[in-house]
ChimeraX commands (.cxc) that place a marker at each C-alpha (Angstrom):
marker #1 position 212.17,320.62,113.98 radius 0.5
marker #1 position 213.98,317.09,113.11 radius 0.5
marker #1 position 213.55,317.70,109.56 radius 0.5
marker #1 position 214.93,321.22,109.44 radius 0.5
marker #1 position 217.57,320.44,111.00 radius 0.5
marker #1 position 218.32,317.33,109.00 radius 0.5
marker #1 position 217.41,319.26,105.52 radius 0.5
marker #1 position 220.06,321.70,106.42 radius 0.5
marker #1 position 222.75,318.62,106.96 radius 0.5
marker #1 position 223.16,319.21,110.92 radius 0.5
marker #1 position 222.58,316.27,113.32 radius 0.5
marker #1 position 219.85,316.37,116.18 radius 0.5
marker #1 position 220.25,315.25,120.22 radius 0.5
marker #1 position 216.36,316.50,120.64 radius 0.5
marker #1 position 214.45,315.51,123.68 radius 0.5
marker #1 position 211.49,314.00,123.63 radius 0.5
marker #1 position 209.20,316.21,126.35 radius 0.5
marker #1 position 205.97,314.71,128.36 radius 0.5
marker #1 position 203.88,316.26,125.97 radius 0.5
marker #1 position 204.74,313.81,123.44 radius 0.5
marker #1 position 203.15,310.48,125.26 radius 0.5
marker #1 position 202.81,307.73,122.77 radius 0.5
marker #1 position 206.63,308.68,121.69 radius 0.5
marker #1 position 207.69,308.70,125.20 radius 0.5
marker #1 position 206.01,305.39,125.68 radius 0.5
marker #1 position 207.27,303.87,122.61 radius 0.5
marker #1 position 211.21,305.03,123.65 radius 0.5
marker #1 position 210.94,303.84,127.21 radius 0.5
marker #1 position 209.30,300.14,126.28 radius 0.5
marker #1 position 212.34,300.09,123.67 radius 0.5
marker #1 position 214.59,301.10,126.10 radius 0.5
marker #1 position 213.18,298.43,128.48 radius 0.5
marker #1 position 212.72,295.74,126.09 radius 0.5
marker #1 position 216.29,295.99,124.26 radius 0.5
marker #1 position 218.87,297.91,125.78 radius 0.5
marker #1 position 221.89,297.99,123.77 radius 0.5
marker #1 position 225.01,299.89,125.98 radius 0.5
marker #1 position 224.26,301.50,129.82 radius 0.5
marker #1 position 226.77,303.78,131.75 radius 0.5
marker #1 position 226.68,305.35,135.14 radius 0.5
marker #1 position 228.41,308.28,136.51 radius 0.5
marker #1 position 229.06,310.38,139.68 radius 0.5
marker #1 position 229.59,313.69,140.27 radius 0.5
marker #1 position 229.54,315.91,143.32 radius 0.5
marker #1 position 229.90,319.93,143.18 radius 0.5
marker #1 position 227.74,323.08,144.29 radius 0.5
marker #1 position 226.56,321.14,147.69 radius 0.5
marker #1 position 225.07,318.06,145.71 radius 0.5
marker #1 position 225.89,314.92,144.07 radius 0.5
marker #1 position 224.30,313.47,141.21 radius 0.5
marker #1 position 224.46,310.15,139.88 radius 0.5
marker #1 position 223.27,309.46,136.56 radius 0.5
marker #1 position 222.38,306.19,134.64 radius 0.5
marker #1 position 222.21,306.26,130.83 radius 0.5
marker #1 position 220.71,303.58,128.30 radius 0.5
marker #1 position 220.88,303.72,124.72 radius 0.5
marker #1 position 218.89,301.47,122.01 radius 0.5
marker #1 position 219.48,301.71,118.07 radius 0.5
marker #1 position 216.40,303.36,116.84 radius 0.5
marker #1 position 215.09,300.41,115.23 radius 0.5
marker #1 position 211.31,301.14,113.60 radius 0.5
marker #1 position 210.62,302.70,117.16 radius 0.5
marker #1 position 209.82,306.09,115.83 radius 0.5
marker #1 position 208.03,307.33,113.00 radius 0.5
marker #1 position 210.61,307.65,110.08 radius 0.5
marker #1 position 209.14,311.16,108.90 radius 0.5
marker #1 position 208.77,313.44,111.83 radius 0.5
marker #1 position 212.55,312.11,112.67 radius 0.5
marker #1 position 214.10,311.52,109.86 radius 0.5
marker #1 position 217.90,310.13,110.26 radius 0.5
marker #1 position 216.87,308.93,113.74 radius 0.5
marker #1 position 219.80,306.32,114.96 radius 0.5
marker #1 position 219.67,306.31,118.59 radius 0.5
marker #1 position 217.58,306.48,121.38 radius 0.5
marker #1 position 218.09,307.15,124.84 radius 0.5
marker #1 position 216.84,307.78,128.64 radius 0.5
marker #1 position 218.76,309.67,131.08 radius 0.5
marker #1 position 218.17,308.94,134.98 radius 0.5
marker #1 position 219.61,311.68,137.27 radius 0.5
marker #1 position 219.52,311.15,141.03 radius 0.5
marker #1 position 220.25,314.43,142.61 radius 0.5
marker #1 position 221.21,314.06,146.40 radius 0.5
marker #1 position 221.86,317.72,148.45 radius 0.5
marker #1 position 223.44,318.19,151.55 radius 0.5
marker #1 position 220.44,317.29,153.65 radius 0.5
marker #1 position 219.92,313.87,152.43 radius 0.5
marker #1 position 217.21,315.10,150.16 radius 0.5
marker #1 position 216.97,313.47,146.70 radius 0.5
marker #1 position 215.02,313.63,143.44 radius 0.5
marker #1 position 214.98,311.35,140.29 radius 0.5
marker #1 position 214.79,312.52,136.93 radius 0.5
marker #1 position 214.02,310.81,133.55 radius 0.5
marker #1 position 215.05,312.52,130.18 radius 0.5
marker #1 position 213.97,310.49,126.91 radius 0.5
marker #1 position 216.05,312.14,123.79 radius 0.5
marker #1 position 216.49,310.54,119.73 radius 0.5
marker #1 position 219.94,311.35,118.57 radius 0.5
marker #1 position 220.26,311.48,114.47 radius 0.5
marker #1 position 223.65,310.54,115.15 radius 0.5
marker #1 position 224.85,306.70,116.13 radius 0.5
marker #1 position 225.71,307.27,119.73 radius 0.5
marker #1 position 227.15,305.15,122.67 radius 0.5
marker #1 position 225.54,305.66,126.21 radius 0.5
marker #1 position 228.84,307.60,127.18 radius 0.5
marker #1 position 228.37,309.66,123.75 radius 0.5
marker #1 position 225.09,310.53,125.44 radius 0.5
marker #1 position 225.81,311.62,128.52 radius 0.5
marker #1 position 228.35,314.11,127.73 radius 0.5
marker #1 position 226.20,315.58,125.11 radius 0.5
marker #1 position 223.36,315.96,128.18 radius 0.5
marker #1 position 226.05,317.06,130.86 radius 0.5
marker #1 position 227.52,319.73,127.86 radius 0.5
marker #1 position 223.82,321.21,127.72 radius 0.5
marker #1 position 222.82,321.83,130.69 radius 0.5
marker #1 position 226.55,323.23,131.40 radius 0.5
marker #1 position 225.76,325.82,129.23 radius 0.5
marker #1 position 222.10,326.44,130.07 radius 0.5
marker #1 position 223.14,326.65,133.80 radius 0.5
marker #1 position 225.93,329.08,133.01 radius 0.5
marker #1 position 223.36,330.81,130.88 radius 0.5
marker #1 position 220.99,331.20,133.48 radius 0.5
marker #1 position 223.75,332.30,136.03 radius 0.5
marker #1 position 224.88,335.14,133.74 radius 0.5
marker #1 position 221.21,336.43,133.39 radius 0.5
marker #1 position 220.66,336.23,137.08 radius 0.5
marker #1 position 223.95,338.08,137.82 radius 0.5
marker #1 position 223.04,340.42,134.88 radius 0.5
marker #1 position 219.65,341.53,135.48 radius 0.5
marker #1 position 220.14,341.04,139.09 radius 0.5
marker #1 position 222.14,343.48,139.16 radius 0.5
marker #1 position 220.68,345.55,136.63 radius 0.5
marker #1 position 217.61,345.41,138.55 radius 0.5
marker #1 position 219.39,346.85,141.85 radius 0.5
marker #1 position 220.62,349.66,140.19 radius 0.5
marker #1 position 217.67,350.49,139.01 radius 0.5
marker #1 position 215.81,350.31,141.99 radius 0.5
marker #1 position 218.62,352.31,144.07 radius 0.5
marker #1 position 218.06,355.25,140.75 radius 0.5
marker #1 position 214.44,355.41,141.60 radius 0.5
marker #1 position 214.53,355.10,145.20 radius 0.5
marker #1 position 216.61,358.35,144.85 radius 0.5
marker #1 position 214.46,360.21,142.48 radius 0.5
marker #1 position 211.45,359.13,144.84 radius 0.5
marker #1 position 213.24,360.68,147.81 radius 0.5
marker #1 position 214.17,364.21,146.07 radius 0.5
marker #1 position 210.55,364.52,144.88 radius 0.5
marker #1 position 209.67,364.24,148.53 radius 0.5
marker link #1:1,2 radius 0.2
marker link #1:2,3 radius 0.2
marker link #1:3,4 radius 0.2
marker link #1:4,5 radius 0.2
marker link #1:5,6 radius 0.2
marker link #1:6,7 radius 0.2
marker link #1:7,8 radius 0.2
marker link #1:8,9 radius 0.2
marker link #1:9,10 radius 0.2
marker link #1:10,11 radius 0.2
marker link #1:11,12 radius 0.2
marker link #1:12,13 radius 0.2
marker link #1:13,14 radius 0.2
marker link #1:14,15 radius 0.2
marker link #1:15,16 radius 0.2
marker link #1:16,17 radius 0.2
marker link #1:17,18 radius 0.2
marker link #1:18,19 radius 0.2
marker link #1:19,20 radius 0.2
marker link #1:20,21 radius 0.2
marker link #1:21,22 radius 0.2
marker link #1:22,23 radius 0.2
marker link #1:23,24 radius 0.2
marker link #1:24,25 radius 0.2
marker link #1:25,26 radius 0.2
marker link #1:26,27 radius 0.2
marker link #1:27,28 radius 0.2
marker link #1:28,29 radius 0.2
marker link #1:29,30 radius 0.2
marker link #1:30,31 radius 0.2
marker link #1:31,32 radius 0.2
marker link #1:32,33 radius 0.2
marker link #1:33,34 radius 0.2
marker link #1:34,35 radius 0.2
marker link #1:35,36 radius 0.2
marker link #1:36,37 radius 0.2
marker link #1:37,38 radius 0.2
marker link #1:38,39 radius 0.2
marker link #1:39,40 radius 0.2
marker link #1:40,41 radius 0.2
marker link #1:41,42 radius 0.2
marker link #1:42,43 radius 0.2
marker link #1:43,44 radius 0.2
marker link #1:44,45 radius 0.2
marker link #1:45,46 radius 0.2
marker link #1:46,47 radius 0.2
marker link #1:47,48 radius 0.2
marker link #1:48,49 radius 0.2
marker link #1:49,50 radius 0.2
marker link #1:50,51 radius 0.2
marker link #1:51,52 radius 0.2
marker link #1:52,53 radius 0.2
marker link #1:53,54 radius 0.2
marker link #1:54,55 radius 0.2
marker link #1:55,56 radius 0.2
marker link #1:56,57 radius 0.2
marker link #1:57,58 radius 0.2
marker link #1:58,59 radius 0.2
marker link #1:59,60 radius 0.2
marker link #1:60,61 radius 0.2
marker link #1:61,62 radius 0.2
marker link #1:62,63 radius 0.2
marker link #1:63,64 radius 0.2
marker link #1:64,65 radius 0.2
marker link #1:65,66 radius 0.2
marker link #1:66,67 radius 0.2
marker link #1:67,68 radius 0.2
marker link #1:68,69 radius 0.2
marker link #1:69,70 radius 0.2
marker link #1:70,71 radius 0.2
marker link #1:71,72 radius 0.2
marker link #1:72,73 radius 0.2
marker link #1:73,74 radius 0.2
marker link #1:74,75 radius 0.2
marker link #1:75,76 radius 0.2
marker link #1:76,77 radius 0.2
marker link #1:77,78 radius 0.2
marker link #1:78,79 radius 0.2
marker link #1:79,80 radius 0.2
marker link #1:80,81 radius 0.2
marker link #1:81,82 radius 0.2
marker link #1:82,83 radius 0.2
marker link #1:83,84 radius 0.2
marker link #1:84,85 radius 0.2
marker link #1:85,86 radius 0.2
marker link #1:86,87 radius 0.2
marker link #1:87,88 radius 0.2
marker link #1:88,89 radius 0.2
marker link #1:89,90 radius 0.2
marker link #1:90,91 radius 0.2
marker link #1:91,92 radius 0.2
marker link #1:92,93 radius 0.2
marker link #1:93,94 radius 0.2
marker link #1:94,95 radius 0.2
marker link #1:95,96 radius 0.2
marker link #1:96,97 radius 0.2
marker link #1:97,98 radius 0.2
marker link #1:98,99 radius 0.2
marker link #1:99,100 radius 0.2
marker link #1:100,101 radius 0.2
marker link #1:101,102 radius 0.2
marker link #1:102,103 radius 0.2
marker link #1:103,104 radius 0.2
marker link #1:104,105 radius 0.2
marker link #1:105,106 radius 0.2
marker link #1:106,107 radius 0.2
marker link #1:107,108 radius 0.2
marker link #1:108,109 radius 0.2
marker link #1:109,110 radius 0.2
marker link #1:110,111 radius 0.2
marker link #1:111,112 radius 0.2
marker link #1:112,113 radius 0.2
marker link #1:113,114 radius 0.2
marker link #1:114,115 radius 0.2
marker link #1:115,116 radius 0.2
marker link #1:116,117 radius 0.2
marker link #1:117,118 radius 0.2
marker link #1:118,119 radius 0.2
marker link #1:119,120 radius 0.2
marker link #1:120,121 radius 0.2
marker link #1:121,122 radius 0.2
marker link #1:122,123 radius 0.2
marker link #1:123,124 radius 0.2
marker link #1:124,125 radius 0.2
marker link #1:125,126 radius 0.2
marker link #1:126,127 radius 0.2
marker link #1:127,128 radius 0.2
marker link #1:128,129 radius 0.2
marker link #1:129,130 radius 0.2
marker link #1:130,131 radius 0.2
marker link #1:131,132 radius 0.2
marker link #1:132,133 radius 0.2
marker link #1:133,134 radius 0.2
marker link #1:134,135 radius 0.2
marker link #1:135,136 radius 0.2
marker link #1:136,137 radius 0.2
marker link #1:137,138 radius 0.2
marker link #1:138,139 radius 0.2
marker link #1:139,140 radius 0.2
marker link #1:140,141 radius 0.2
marker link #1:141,142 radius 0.2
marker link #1:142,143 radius 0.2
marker link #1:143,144 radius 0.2
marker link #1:144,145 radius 0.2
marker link #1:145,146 radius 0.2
marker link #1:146,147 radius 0.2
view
């Protein structure tokens, strides 16, 4: 995917997924081993706050050069998501950026994306929610007049 993108002169903020281990591994001892910039941040909305931690490295012969080409930075994202009962969970994202990014760069690309995919994924509820009840109040009445 890296090199499409780069062949068609776009840059790339791609995650790297758990799927991928001996990537994964190689970002996080990078990320351990020479840190370049951290940030932190706090926000609280929707009956939760999260607090997030991000830590960027140059990509520095970390990654292999040909499946992701242009590779500058690399990153890790550490979410703490606290709800109203006290309950919390930790998250950590590993993503390679083709673009030369600082740890604040970084997470307001993440907090941008999952904007959108949560306001995605709100529309489709509210969509085919309610798609689906009017459906199901259409058939309910055909099932009752065939009765």
């Amino acid at each position: 995917m890296a090199q499409t993108i780069v062949a068609r002169k776009a840059d790339y903020l791609l995650a790297v997924k758990e799927n991928q281990p001996k990537l994964r591994q190689a970002v996080a001892c990078a990320l351990h081993d020479h840190p370049t910039e951290r940030v932190a941040s706090a926000q609280k909305g929707h009956g939760r706050t999260v607090l997030q931690h991000v830590v960027i490295a140059p990509e520095e012969g970390i990654v292999d050069a040909q499946a992701w080409p242009s590779c500058q930075t690399v990153g890790r994202v550490d979410s703490v998501r606290l709800d109203g009962r006290g309950q919390s969970a930790l998250e950590q994202r590993y993503y390679l950026s083709s673009r030369a990014l600082s740890a604040e760069e970084l997470a307001q690309a993440v907090r941008r994306h999952w904007a959108i995919k949560n306001g995605l994924h709100w529309c489709l509820d509210v969509i085919f929610g309610k798609i689906t009840a009017h459906c199901a109040k259409i058939m309910d009445r055909r099932i009752l007049r065939c009765c």
